[in-house]
C-alpha positions as CSV (number, residue, x, y, z in Angstrom):
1,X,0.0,0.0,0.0
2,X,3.0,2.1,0.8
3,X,3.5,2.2,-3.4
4,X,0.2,4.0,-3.6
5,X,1.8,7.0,-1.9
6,X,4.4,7.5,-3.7
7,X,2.7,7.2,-7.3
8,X,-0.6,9.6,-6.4
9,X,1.0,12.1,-4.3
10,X,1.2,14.4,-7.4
11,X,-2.7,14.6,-7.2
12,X,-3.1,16.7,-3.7
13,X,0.2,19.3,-4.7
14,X,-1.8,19.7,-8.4
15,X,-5.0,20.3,-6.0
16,X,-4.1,22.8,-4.2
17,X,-2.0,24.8,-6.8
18,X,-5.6,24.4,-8.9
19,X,-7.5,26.2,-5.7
20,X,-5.0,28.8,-5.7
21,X,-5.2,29.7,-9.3
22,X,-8.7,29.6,-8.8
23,X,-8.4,32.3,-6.0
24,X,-6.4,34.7,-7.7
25,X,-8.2,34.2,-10.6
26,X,-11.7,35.0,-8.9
27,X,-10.3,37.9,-7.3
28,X,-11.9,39.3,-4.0
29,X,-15.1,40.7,-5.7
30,X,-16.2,43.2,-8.2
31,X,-13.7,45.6,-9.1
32,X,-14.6,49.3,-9.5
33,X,-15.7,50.4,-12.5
34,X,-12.6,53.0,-13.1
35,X,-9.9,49.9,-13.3
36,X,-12.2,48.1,-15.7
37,X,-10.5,48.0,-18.7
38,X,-12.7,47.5,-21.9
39,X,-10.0,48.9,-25.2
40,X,-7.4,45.5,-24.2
41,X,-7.8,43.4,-27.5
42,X,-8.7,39.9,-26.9
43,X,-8.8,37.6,-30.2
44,X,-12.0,37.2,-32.1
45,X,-13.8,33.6,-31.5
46,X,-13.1,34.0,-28.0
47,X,-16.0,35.3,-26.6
48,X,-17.8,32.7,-26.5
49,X,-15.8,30.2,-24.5
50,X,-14.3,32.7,-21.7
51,X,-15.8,34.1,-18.9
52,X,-16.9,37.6,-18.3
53,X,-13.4,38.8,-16.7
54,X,-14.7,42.4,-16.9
55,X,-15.5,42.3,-13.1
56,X,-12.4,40.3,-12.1
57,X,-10.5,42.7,-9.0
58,X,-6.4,42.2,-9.4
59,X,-4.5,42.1,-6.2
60,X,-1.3,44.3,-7.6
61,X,-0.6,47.6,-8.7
62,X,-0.8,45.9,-12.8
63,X,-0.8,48.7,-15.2
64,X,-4.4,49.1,-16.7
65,X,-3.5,48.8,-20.4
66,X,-2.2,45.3,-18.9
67,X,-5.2,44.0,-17.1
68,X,-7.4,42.4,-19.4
69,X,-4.8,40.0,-20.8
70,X,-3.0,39.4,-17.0
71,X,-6.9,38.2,-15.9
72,X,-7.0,36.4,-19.4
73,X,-3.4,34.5,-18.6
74,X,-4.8,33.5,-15.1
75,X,-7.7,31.8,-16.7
76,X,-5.4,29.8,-19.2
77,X,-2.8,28.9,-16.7
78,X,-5.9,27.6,-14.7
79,X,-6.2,25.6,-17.8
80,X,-2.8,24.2,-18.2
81,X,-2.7,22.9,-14.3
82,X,-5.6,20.9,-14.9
83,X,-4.3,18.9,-18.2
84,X,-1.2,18.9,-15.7
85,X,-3.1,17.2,-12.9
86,X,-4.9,14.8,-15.0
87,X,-1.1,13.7,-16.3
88,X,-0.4,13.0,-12.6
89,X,-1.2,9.6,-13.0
90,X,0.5,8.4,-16.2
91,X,3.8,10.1,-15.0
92,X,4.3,7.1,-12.5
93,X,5.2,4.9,-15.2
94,X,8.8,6.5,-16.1
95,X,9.0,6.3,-12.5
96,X,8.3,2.7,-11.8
97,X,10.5,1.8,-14.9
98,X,13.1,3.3,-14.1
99,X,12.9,4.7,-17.2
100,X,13.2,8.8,-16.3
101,X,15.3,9.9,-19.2
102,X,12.1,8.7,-21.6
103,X,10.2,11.1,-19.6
104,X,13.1,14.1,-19.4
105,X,13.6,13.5,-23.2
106,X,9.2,14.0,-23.3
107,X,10.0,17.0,-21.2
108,X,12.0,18.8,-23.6
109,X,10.4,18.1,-26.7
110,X,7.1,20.0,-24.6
111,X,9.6,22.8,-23.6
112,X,11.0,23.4,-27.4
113,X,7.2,23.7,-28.3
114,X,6.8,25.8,-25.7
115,X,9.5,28.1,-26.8
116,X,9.0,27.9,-30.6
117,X,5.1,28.4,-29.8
118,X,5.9,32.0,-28.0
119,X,8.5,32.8,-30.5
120,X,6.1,32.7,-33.4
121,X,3.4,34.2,-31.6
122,X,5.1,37.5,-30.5
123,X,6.7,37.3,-34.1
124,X,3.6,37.1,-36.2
125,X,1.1,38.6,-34.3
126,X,0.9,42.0,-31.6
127,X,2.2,40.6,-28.5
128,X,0.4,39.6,-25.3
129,X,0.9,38.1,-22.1
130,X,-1.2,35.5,-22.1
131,X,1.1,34.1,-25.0
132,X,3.0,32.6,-21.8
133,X,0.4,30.8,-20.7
134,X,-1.2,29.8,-24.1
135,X,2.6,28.0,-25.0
136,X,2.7,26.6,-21.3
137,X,-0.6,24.9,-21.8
138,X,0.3,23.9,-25.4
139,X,3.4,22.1,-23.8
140,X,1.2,20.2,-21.0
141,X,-1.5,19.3,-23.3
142,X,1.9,17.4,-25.6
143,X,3.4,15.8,-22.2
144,X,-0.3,14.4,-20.9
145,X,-0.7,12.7,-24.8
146,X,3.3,11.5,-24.7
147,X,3.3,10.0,-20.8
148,X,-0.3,8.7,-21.8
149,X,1.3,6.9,-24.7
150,X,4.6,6.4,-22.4
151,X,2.4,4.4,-19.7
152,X,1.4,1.9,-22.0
153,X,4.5,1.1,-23.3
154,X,6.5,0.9,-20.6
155,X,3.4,-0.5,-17.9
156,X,1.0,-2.6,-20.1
157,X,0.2,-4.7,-17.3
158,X,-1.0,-2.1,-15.0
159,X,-4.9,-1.8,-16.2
160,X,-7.8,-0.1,-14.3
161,X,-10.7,-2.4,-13.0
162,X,-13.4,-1.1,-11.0
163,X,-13.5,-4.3,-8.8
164,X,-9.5,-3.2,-7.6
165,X,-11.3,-0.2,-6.4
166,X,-10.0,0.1,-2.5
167,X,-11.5,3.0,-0.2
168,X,-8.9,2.3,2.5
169,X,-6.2,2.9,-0.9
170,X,-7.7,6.1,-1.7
171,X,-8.0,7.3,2.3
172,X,-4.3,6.7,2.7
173,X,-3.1,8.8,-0.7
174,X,-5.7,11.5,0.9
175,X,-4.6,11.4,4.3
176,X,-0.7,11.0,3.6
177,X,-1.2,13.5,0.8
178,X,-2.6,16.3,2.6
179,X,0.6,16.8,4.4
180,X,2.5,17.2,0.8
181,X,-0.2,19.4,0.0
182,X,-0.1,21.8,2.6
183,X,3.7,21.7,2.4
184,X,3.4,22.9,-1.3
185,X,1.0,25.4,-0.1
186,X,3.8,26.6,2.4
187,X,6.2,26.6,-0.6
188,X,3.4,28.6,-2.9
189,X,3.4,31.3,-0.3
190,X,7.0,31.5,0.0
191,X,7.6,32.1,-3.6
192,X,4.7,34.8,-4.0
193,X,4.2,36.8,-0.9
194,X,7.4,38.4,-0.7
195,X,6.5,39.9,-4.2
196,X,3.4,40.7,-3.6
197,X,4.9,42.8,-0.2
198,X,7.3,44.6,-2.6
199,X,4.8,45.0,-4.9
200,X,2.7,46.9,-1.6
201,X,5.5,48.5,-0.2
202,X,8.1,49.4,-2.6
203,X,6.4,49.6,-6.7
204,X,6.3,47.4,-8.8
205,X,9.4,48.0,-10.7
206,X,11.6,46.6,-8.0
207,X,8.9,43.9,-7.5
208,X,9.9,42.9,-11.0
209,X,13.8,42.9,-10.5
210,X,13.2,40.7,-7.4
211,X,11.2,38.3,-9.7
212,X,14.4,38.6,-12.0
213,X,16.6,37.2,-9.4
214,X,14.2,34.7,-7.8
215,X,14.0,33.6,-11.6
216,X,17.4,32.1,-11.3
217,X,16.5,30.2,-8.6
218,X,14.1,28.7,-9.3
219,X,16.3,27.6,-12.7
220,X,18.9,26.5,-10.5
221,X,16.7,24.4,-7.7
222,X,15.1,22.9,-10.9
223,X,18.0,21.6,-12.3
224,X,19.3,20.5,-8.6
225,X,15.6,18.8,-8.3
226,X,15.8,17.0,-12.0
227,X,19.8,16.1,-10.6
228,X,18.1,14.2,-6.9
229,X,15.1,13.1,-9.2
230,X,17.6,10.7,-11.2
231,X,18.5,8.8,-7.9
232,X,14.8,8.3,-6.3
233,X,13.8,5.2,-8.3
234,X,16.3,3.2,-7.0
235,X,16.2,4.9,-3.9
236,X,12.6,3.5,-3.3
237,X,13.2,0.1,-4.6
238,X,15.9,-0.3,-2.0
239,X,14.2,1.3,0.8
240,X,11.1,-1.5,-0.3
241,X,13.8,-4.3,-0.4
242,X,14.7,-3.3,3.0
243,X,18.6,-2.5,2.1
244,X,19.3,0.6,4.0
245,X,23.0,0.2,3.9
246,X,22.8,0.9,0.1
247,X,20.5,3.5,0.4
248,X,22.5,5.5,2.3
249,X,25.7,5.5,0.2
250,X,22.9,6.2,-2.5
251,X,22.2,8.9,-0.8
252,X,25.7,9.9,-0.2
253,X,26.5,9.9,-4.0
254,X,22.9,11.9,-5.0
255,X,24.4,14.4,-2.2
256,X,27.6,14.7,-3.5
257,X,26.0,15.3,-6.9
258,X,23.7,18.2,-6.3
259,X,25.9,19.8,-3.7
260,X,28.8,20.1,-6.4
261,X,26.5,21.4,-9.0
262,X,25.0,23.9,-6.8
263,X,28.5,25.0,-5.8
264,X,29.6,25.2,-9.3
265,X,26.7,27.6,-10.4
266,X,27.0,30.1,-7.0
267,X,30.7,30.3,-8.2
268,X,30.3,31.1,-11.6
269,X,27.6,33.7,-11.3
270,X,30.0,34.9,-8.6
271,X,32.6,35.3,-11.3
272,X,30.5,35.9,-14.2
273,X,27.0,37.0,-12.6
274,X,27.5,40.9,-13.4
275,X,28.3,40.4,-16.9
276,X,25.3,38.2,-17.5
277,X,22.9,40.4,-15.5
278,X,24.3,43.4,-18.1
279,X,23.7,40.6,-21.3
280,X,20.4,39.2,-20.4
281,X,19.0,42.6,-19.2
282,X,20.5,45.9,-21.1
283,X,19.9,49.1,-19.9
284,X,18.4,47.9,-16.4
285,X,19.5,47.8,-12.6
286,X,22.7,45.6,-13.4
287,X,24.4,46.2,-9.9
288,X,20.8,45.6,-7.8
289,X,20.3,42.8,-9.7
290,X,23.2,41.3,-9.5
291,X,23.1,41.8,-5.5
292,X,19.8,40.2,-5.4
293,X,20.5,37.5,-7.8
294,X,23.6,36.0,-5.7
295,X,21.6,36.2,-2.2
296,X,19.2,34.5,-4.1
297,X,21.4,32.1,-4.8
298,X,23.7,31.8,-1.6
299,X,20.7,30.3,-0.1
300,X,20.5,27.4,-2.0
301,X,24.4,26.4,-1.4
302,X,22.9,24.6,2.3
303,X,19.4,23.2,0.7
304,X,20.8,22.0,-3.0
305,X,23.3,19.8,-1.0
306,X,20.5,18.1,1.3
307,X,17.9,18.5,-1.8
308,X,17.8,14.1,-2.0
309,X,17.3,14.1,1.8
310,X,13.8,15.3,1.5
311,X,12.8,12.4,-0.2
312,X,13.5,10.2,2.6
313,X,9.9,11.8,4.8
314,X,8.3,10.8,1.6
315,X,9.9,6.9,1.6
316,X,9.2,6.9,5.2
317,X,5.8,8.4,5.2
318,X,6.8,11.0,8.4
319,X,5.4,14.1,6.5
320,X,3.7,15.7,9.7
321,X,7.2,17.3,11.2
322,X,9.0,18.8,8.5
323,X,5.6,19.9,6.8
324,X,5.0,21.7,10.1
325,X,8.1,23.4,10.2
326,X,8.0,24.7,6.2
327,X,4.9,25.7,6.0
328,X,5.3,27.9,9.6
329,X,8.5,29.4,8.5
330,X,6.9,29.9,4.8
331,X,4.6,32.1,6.7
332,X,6.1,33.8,9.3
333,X,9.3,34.9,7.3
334,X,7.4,37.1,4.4
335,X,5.0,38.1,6.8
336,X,7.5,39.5,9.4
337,X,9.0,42.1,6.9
338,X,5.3,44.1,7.3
């Protein structure tokens, strides 16, 4: 029962980023009429499948010539998490296989698409933001039809049968899940309230070149997470085999691994950080945002080394603790600086 865990826990963190979207996308209530904004162009044909977003209140200070399509990109990322929750399931079958680099390989074929999508669209036609969001959702509806087609191949015994239905099955992914899921919640906080403070308390151009530097972040503990990721198949077939000798020099080595590479990438945008900051972003803030970008990143030095530990709560199933203690710092820390 322990396996169903691990294969459905995607379902409650794809939940409750869904009922977040939804939130934000909902707004608070009916915005006054002066920051409705009615001369934004939204493509013909449309009409008829959206909803009336004329009454849709934004939280930030968004510039109204930029309102329309930020409620309009809301609604289609809304869209793309749930073709991304409904792929939940069929990504197990990688997993099980041992067979990740099928589904990385999946992963950047969606993310080209995704690019060359944009690309064309800001090319071809007036540009919008809710491009971002079209090309996102473009991508997850090509990864649900590939690890569809991947789960199949890979899993053709695994077949759904109403009789294997098991209440006790679906209480335990629910009840083990939750804690993932308010953990992720903890996480979603931490990654949006501090920019929604500086977006209050500052304006929102340094909100923006804070989002710059949290950008590479969230790049780097990506790449650290797709590093620890490689390891966790066989870390949970020997934790199931009961071989825990191996699995700790398993873990060893996946520490080793993502500890380097995080050291590597503090030390080169140490070296080279400025100069990029002044490539990727002429004419801007270089020196602020290079400051930001390396305190950013001086942070992850600790967590990208003990980034495979983490999955040892989920092998164990001892979620409660270090849920508890995420979540409550996600929460107190942005909420001190008021």
């Amino acid at each position: 029962m322990r396996s169903v865990f691990y294969l459905q826990e995607g379902y409650m963190r794809k939940i409750i980023i869904i009922l977040c979207c939804v939130l934000v996308f909902t707004g608070c209530g009916a915005a006054p009429q002066q920051n409705t904004v009615t001369d934004t162009e939204v493509p013909s044909g449309t009409e008829e499948i959206l909803p009336d977003l004329s009454g849709i209140e934004m939280p930030d200070e968004i510039p109204q010539e930029l309102t329309a399509d930020v409620k309009l990109l809301f609604f289609i990322v809304l869209m793309r998490y749930l073709l991304t929750l409904l792929r939940t399931a069929f990504d197990a079958a990688a997993f099980i296989s041992e067979r990740i680099d099928l589904a990385e390989k999946l992963q950047s074929a969606a993310y080209l698409l995704q690019a060359g999508l944009l690309l064309a669209l800001c090319l071809l036609l007036q540009p919008h933001v809710w491009y971002v969001g079209l090309a996102a959702a473009v991508g997850a509806l090509l990864l649900l039809a590939g690890n569809l087609r991947l789960c199949h191949k890979l899993t053709p015994e695994l077949q759904f049968h109403v009789k294997d239905f098991s209440p006790h099955a679906v209480w335990e992914v629910l009840s083990t899940g939750s804690w993932t899921a308010l953990n992720n919640l903890g996480n979603l906080l931490n990654s949006g309230l501090d920019l929604l403070i500086t977006n209050l308390m500052l304006n929102a151009t340094v909100m923006g070149q804070i989002s710059v530097a949290k950008s590479l972040e969230t790049i780097v503990s990506g790449m650290i997470m797709k590093i620890s990721t490689v390891f966790r198949p066989r870390c949970l077939r020997l934790y199931a085999e009961d071989k825990m000798e191996e699995l700790t020099g398993l873990l060893k080595i996946s520490m080793r691994c993502t500890g380097g590479f995080c050291n590597l990438v503090v030390m080169g945008f140490f070296v080279c950080g400025h100069d990029f900051m002044a490539l990727w972003l002429p004419g801007q803030n270089t020196d602020f945002l290079f400051r930001a970008g390396l305190i950013v990143l001086l942070s992850d030095i600790a967590t990208g080394a003990v980034q495979p530990l983490y999955y040892v709560y989920t092998l164990t199933q001892k979620l409660r603790l270090p849920c508890c203690a995420v979540s409550y710092t996600h929460l107190t820390l942005p909420t001190n600086s008021l």
